[in-house]
C-alpha positions in Angstrom: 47.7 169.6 115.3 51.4 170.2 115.2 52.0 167.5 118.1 49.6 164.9 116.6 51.6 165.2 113.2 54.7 165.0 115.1 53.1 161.6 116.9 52.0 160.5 113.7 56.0 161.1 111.9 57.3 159.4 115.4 55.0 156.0 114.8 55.7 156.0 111.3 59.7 156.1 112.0 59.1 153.4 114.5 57.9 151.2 112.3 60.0 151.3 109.2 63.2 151.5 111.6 64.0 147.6 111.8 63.5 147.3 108.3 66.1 149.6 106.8 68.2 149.6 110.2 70.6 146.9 111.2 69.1 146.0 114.6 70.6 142.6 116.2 67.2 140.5 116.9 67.8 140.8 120.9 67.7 144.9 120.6 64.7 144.1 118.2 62.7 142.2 121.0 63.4 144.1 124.1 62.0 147.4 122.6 59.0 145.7 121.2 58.9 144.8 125.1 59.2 148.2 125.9 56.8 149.6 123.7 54.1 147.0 126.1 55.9 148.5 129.2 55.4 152.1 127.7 51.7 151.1 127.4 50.9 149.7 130.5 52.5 152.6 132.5 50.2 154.9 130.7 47.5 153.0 131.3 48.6 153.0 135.4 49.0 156.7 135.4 45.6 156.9 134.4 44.7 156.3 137.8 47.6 157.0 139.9 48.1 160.4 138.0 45.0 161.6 136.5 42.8 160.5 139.6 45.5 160.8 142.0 44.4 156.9 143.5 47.7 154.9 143.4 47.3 151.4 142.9 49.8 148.7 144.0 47.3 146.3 142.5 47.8 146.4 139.1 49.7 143.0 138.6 46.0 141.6 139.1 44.5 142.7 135.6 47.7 142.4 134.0 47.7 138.4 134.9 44.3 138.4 134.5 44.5 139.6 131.3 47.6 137.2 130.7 46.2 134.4 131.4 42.5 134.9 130.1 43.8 135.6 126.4 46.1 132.3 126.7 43.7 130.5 128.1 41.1 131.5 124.8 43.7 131.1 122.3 44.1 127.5 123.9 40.5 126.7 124.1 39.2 128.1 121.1 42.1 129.1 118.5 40.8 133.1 118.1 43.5 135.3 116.8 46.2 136.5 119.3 45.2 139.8 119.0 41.4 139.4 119.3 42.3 136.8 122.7 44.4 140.0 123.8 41.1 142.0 123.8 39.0 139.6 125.4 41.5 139.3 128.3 41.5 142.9 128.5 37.5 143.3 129.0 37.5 140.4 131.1 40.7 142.1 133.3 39.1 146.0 133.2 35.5 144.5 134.3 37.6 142.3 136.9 39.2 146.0 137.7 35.9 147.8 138.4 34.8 144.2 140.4 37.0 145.0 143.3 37.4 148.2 142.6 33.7 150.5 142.5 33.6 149.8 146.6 37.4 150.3 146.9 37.5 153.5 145.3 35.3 154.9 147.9 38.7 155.1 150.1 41.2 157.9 149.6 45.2 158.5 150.0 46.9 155.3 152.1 43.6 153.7 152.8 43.3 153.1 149.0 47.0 151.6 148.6 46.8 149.4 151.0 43.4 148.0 149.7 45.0 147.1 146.4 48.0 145.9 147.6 45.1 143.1 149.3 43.5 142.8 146.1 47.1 142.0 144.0 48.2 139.5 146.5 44.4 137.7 147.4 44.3 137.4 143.6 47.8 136.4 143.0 47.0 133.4 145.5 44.0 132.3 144.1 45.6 132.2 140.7 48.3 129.9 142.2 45.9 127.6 143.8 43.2 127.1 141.2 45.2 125.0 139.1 42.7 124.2 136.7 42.7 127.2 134.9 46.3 128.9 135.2 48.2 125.9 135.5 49.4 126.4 139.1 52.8 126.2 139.8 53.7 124.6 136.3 52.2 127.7 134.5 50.7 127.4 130.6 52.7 127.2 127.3 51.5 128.6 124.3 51.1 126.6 121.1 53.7 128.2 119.0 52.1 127.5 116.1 49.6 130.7 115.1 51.5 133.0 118.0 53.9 135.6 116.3 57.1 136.1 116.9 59.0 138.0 119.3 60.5 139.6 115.9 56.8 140.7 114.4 55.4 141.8 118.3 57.3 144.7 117.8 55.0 146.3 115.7 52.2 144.9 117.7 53.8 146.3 120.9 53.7 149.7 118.8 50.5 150.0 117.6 49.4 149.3 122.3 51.9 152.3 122.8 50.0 154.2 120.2 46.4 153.3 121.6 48.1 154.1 125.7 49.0 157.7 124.2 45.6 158.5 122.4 43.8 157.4 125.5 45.7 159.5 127.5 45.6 162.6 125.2 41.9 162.2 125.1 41.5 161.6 128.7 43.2 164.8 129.5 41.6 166.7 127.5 38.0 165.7 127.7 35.2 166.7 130.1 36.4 163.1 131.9 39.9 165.0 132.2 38.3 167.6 133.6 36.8 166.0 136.1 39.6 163.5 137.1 41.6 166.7 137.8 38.5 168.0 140.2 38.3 164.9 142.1 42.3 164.1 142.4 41.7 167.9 144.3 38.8 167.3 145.9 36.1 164.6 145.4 33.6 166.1 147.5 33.8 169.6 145.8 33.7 167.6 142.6 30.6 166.0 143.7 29.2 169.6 144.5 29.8 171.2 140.9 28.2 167.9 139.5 30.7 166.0 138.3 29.8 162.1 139.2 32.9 160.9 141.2 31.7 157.0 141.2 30.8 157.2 137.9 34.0 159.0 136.0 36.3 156.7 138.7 35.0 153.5 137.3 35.3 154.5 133.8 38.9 155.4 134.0 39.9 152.3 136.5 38.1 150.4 133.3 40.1 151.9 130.5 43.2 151.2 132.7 42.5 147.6 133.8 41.6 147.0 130.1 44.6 148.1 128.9 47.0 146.7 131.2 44.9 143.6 130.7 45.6 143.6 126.7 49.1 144.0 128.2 49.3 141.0 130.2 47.8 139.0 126.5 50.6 140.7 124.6 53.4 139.1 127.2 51.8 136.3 127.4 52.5 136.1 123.8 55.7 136.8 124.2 57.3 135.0 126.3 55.1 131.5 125.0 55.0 130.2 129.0 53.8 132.0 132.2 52.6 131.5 135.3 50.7 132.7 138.6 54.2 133.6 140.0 55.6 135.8 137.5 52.0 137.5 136.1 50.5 138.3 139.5 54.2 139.6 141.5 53.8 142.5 143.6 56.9 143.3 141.7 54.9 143.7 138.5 52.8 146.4 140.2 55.8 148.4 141.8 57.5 148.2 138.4 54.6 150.0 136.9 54.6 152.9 139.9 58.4 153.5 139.3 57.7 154.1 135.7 55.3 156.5 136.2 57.4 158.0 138.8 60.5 158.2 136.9 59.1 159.6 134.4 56.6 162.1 135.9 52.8 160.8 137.5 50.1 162.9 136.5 52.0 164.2 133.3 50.1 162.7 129.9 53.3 161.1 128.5 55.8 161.5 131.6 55.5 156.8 131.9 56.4 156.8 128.5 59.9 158.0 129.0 59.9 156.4 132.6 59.3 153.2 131.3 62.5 153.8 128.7 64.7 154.1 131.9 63.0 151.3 133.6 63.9 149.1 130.8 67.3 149.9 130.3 68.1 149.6 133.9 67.0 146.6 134.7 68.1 145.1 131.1 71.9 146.0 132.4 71.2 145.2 136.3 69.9 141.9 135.4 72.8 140.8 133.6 75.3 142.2 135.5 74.0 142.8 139.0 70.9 140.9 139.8 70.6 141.1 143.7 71.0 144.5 143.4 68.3 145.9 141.1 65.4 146.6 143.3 67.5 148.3 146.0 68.9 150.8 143.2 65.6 151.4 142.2 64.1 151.8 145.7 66.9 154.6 146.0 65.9 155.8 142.9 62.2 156.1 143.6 63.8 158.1 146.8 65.7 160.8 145.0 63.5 161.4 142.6 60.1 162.1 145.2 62.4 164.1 147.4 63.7 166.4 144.6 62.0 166.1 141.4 58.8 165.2 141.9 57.5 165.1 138.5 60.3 163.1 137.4 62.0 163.3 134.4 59.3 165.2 132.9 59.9 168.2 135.8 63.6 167.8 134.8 63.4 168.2 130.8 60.8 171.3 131.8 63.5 173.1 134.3 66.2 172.9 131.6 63.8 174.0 128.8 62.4 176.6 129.9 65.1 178.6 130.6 66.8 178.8 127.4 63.8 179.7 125.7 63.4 182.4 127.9 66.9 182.9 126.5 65.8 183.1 123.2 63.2 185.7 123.6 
């Protein structure tokens, strides 16, 4: 109870902060962006942390779920947030598509499969020009879209549904059994847990999410396309927030997702060719001595001085 209250004071700070604090409108927009960022990584450690299955595939539900929710809010004028959601279910159903046979394969045999999947979809998506718009991409009517200034409150309340997903996950009889099969699926099998079944349902919940994602940039930036949604860089970017911040650990993507923002906010201004090498030696450093990230970090300084204190 303590930590939900302290969630529940956090959101609540969150979202009365622009209004009484003087916040230039760039600052504004980019952690509104983050707060989607901080959401999506959740939702990718769901797999690649709680499952232990790392996906370089991602990209393909979040441009899936991009381009769906644009492509109802063209066709049919629903609400933004209620194309987001379609998007989503059509991206977590697309998820489970490709991925109930793939899941079958463990480790490196897995990867590889999705990083397939990410690129076979990102060409199709480039070529089927009828319904992403090809190379020229989609623009979004303006008009019924919010604004980068009110999506920051929309971006908050996906952050707040990525972290009570997670907090239920791990602590559910799902949880449970994700841990036993990211140890051993066929001992999981053994004490009865279903490893098909709970696999699909959390590759579900995370191609959902990631999906609503995709809708939510979509309505931010007003324009995307095959190129940008589907990038292999898209999925990597995920992986190095959940590795910065700590895989496996229920909020460790949250605060890997903070550093992945601010990095490449300064890198791309500044330095641009550079930005993926620094982050490819970051993604170094951090497996080869902290492997749960900055989560493993906060813990080793932590826990000493309250042994201190007692």
């Amino acid at each position: 109870m303590p930590r939900v209250a302290g969630f529940a004071a956090a959101l609540v700070l969150l979202w009365i902060a622009p209004l009484v604090l003087p916040v230039g409108d760039y600052t504004h927009n980019i952690v509104g962006l983050t707060y989607m960022f901080m959401a999506a990584a959740l939702a990718w450690n769901w797999l690649g942390g709680f499952v232990g299955q790392i996906s370089f595939g991602h990209s393909a539900m979040f441009g899936v779920g991009g381009f769906v929710a644009a492509r109802v809010m063209l066709a049919t004028g629903l609400p933004f947030g209620l194309s987001w959601i379609v998007g989503g279910l059509v991206a977590g159903v697309f998820a489970v598509l490709w991925g109930h046979p793939t899941l079958r394969l463990r480790g490196p045999y897995f990867s590889i499969a999705t990083i397939g999947v990410g690129e076979a979809t990102r060409l199709v998506a480039t070529y089927w020009s009828g319904f992403t718009g090809g190379s020229s991409g989609l623009s979004l009517p303006l008009d019924g879209n919010p604004t980068k200034f009110e999506l920051y409150w929309y971006g908050l309340y996906l952050l707040a549904a990525a972290v009570a997903i997670s907090w239920w996950l791990r602590r559910s009889r799902i949880g449970l059994g994700l841990l036993a099969i990211k140890e051993d699926v066929e001992a999981a099998g053994d004490l009865g847990v279903n490893p098909v079944l709970y696999q699909d349902v959390v590759l579900f919940l995370s191609g959902a999410m990631v999906g609503v994602c995709g809708g939510f940039y979509a309505s931010y930036q007003a324009f995307i396309d095959p190129q940008d949604m589907f990038s292999f860089d898209r999925s990597i970017s995920l992986i190095l927030m959940a590795v910065i911040g700590g895989i496996g650990v229920v909020l460790g993507p949250l605060w890997g997702a903070v550093v992945f923002v601010i990095i490449q906010e300064f890198l791309l201004a500044s330095y641009s060719q550079f930005y993926l090498g620094l982050y490819g030696a970051l993604l170094v450093v951090i497996i080869l001595f902290e492997p749960l990230g900055l989560t493993g970090l906060a813990s080793r300084i932590i826990r000493p001085l309250r042994r201190g204190t007692t």
